[in-house]
Short mmCIF file of the C-alpha atoms (twelve columns), coordinates in Angstrom:
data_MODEL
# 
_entry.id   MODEL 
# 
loop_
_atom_site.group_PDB 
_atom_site.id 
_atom_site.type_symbol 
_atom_site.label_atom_id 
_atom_site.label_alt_id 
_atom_site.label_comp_id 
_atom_site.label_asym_id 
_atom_site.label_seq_id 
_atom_site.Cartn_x 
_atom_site.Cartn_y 
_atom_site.Cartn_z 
_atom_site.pdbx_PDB_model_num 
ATOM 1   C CA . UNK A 1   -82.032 139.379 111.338 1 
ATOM 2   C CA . UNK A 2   -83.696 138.423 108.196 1 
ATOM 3   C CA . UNK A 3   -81.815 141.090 106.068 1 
ATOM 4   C CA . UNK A 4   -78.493 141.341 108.248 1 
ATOM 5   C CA . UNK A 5   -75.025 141.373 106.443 1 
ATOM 6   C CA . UNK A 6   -73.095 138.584 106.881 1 
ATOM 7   C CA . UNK A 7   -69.105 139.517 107.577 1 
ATOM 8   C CA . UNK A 8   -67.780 136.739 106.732 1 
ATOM 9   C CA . UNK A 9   -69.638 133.790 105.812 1 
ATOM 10  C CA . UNK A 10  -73.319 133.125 104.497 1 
ATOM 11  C CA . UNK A 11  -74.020 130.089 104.703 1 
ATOM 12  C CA . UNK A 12  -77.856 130.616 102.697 1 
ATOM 13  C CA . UNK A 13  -75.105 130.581 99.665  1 
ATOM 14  C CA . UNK A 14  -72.898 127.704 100.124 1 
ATOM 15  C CA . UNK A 15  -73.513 125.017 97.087  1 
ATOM 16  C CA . UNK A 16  -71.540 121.425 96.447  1 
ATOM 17  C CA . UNK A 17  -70.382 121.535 93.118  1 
ATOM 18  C CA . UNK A 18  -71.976 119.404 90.539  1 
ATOM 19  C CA . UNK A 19  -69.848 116.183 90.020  1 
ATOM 20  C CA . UNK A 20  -68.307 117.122 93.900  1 
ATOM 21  C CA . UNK A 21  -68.799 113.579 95.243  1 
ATOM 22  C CA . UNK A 22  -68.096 111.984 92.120  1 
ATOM 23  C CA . UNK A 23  -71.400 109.726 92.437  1 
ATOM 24  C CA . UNK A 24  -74.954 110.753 92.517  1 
ATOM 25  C CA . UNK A 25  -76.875 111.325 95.395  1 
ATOM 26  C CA . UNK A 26  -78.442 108.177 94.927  1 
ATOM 27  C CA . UNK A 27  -75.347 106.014 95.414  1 
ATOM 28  C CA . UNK A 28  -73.910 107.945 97.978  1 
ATOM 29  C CA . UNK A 29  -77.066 107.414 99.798  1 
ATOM 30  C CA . UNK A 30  -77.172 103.312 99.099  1 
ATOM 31  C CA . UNK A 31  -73.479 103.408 100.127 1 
ATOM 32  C CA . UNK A 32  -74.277 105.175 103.451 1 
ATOM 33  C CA . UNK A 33  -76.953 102.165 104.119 1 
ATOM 34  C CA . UNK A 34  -74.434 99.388  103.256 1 
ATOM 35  C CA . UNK A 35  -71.922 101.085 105.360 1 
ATOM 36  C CA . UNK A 36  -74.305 101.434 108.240 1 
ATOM 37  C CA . UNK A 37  -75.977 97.581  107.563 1 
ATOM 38  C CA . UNK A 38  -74.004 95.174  106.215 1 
ATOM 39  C CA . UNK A 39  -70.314 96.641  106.553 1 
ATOM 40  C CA . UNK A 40  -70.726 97.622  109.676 1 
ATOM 41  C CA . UNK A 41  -72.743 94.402  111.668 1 
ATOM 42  C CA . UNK A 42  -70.191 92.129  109.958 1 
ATOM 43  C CA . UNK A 43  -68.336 90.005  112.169 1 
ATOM 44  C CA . UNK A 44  -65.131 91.055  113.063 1 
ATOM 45  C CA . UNK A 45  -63.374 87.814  111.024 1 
ATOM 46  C CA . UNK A 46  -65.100 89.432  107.420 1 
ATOM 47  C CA . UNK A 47  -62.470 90.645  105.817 1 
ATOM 48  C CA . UNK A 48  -63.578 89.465  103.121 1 
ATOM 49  C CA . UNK A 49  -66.567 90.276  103.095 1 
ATOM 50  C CA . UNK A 50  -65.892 94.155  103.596 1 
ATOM 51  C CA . UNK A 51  -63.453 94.375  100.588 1 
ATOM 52  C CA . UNK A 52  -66.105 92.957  98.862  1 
ATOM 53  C CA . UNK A 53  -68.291 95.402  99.519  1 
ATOM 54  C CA . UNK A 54  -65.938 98.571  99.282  1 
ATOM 55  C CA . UNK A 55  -65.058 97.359  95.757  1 
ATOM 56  C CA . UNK A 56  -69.008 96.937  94.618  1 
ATOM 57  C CA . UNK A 57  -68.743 100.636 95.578  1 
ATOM 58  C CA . UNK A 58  -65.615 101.255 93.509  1 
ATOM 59  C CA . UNK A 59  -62.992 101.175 95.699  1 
ATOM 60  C CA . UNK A 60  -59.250 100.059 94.941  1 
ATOM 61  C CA . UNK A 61  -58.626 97.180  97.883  1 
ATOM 62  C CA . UNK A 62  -55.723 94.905  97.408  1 
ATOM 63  C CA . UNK A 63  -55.515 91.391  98.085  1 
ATOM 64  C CA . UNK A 64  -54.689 90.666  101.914 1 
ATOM 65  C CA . UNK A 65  -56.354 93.832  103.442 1 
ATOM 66  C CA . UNK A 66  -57.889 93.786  106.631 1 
ATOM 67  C CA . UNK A 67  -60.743 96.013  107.347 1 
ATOM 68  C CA . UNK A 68  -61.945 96.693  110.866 1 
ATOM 69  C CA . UNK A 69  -66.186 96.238  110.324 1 
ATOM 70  C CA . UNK A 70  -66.073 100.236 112.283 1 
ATOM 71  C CA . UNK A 71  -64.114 101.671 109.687 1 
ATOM 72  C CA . UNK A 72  -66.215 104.894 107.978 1 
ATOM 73  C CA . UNK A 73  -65.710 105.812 104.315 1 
ATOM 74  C CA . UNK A 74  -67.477 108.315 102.977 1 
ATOM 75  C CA . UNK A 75  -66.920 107.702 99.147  1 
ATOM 76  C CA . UNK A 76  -65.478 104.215 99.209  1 
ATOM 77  C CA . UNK A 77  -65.038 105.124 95.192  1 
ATOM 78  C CA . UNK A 78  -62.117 107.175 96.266  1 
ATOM 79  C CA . UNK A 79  -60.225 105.273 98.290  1 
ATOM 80  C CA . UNK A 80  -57.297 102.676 97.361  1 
ATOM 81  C CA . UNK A 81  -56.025 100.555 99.609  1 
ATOM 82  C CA . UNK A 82  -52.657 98.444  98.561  1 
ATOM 83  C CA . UNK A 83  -52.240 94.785  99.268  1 
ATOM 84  C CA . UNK A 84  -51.690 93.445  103.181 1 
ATOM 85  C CA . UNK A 85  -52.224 96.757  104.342 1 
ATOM 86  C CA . UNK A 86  -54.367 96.848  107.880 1 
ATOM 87  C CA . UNK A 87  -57.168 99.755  108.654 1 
ATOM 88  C CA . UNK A 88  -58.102 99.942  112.055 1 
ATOM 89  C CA . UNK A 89  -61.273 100.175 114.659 1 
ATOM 90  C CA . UNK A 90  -62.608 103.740 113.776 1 
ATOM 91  C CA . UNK A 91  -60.723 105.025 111.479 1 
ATOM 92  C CA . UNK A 92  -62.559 107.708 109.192 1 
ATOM 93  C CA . UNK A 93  -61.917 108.150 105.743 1 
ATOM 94  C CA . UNK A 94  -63.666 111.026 104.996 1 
ATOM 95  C CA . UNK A 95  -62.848 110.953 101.155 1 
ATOM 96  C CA . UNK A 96  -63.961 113.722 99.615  1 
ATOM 97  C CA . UNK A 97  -60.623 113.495 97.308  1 
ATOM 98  C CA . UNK A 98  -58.650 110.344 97.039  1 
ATOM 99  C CA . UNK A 99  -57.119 108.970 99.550  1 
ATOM 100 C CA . UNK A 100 -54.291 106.597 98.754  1 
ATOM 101 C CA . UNK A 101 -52.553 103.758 101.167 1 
ATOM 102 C CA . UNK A 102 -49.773 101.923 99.879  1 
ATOM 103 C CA . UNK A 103 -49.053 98.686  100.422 1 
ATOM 104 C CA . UNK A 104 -48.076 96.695  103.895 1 
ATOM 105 C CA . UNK A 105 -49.205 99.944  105.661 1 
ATOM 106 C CA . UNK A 106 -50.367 99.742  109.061 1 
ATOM 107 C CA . UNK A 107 -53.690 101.742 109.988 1 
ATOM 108 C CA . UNK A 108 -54.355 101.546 113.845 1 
ATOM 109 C CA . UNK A 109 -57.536 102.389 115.509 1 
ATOM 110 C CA . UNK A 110 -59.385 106.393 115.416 1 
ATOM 111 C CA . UNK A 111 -57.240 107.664 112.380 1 
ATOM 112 C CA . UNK A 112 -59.322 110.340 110.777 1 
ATOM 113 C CA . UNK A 113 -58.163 111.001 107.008 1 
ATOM 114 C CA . UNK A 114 -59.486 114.415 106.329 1 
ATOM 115 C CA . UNK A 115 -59.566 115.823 102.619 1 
ATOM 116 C CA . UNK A 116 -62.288 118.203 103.029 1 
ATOM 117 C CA . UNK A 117 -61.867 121.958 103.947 1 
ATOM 118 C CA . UNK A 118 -63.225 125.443 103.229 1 
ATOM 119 C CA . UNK A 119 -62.277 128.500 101.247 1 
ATOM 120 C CA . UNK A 120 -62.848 130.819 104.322 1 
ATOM 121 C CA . UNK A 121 -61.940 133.597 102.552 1 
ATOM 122 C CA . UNK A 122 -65.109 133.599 100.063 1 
ATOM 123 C CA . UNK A 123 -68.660 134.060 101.195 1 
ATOM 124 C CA . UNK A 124 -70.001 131.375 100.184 1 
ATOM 125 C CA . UNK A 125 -68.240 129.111 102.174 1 
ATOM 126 C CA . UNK A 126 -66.568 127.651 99.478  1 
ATOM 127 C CA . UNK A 127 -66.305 123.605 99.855  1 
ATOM 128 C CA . UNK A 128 -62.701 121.701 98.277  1 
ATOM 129 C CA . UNK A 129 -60.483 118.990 99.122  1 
ATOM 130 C CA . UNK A 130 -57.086 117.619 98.644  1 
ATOM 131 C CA . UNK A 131 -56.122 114.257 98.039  1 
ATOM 132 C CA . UNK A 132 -54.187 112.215 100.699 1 
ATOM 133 C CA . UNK A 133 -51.808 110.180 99.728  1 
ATOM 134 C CA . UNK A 134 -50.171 107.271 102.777 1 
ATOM 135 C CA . UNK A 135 -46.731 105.350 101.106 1 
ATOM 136 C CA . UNK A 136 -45.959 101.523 101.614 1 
ATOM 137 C CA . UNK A 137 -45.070 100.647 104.757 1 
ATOM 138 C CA . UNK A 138 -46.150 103.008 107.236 1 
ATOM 139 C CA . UNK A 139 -47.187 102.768 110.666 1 
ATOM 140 C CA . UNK A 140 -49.999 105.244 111.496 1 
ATOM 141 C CA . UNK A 141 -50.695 104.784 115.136 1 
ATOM 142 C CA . UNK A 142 -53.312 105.671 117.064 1 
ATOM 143 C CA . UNK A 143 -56.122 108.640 117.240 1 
ATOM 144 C CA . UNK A 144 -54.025 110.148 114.457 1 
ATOM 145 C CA . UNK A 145 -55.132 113.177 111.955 1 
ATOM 146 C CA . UNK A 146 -53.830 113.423 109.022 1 
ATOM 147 C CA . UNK A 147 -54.873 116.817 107.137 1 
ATOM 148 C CA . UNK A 148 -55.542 117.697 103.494 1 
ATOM 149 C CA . UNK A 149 -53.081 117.228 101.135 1 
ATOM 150 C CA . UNK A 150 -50.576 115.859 102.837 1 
ATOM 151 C CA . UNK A 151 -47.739 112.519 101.587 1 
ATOM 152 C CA . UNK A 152 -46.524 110.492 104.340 1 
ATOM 153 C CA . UNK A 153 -43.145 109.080 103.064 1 
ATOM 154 C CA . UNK A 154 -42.683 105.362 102.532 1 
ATOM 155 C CA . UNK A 155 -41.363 103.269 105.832 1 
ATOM 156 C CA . UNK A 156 -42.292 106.684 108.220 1 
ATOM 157 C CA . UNK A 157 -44.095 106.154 111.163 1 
ATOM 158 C CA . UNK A 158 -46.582 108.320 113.305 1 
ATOM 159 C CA . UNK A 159 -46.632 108.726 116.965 1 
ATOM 160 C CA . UNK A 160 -50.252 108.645 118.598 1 
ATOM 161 C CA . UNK A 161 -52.333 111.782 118.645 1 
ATOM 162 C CA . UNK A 162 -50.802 113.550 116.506 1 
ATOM 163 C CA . UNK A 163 -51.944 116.148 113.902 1 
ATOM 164 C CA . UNK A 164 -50.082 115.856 110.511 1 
ATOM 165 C CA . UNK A 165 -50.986 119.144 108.580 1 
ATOM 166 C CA . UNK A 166 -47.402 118.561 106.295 1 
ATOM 167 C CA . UNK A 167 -45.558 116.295 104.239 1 
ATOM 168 C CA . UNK A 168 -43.800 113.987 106.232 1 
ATOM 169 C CA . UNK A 169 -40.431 112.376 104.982 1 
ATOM 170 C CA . UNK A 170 -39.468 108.520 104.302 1 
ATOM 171 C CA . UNK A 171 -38.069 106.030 106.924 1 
ATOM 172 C CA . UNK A 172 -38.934 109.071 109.452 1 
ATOM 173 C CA . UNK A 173 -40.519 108.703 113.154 1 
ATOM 174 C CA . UNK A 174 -42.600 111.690 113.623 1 
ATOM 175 C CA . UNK A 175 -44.849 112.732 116.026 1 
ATOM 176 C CA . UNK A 176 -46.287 115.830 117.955 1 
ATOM 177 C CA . UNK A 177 -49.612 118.626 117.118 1 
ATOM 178 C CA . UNK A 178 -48.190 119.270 114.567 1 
ATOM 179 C CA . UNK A 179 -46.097 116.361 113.545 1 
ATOM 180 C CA . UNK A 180 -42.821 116.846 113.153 1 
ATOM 181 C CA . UNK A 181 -40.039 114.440 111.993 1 
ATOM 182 C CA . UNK A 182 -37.868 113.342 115.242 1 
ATOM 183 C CA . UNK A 183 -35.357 110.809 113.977 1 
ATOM 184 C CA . UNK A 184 -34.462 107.904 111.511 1 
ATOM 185 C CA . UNK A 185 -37.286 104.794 111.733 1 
ATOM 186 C CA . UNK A 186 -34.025 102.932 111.474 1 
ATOM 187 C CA . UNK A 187 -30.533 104.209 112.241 1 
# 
């Protein structure tokens, strides 16, 4: 086994690129304690508090924001979250690109924000990301995955559990694995 040929991925290869996580290991690591100490046993009424703490870290939070105290981020730095917007129980923003909410955009509880992928093409495994990008005034609902690279358009909402892997259009309802637009958000 030692010397076997790997088809299609070697994982003994794989490397994150210098300047990948656009913080050193260091921070990321002090930001992983914070999240797991004093972000996450906050009381649920510490708003406050929260966007206090996610902008020590570097990230863009607008006045108003409510952050559920179970909300993950793993590189607050890249995230911006407009004013009044709400981010619910659970929801993962795993940020390894920017991940952009607008403003008065509702969050509701287990969205997962995924900008990470593979190049599964190369050997090495090949770690990227593309940045996410949510316009004001959009309902997300529940248990909701939104893939790399993909705009929601402004005023669009999106049905619970499902998988958005393309842009979706303004003032849209959409829903479905994988989302779709159905119909006008208002007729």
């Amino acid at each position: 086994m030692v010397n076997e040929k790997r088809e299609y991925q070697d994982l003994k290869k794989f490397k994150v690129s210098k300047g990948f996580r656009g913080k050193s290991k260091v921070i990321v690591q002090l930001w992983w304690i914070v999240e797991n100490t004093f972000f996450a046993m906050s009381p649920q009424f510490f708003y406050g508090w929260r966007r206090f703490l996610l902008r020590l870290f570097g990230a863009k939070i607008g006045k108003g924001v409510l952050i559920r105290s179970t909300a993950k981020f793993t590189y607050p730095w890249k995230v911006s979250i407009g004013d009044y917007s709400w981010i619910g129980e659970e929801t993962v923003f795993y940020s390894l690109d920017e991940i952009s909410i607008g403003t008065h955009v509702a969050i509701a509880h287990g969205v997962y924000f995924n900008t990470g992928l593979h190049d599964y093409t190369t050997e090495e495994f090949t770690i990227m990301s593309k940045k996410i990008i949510i316009k004001d005034e959009c309902w997300i609902t529940n248990d909701v995955y939104i893939a790399p690279g993909v705009t929601v358009g402004k005023g669009s909402v999106v049905g619970a559990r499902s998988s958005v892997y393309n842009n979706m259009p303004e003032g849209f309802i959409c829903y479905g694995n994988p989302a779709k637009p159905i119909k006008k958000r208002i007729e």
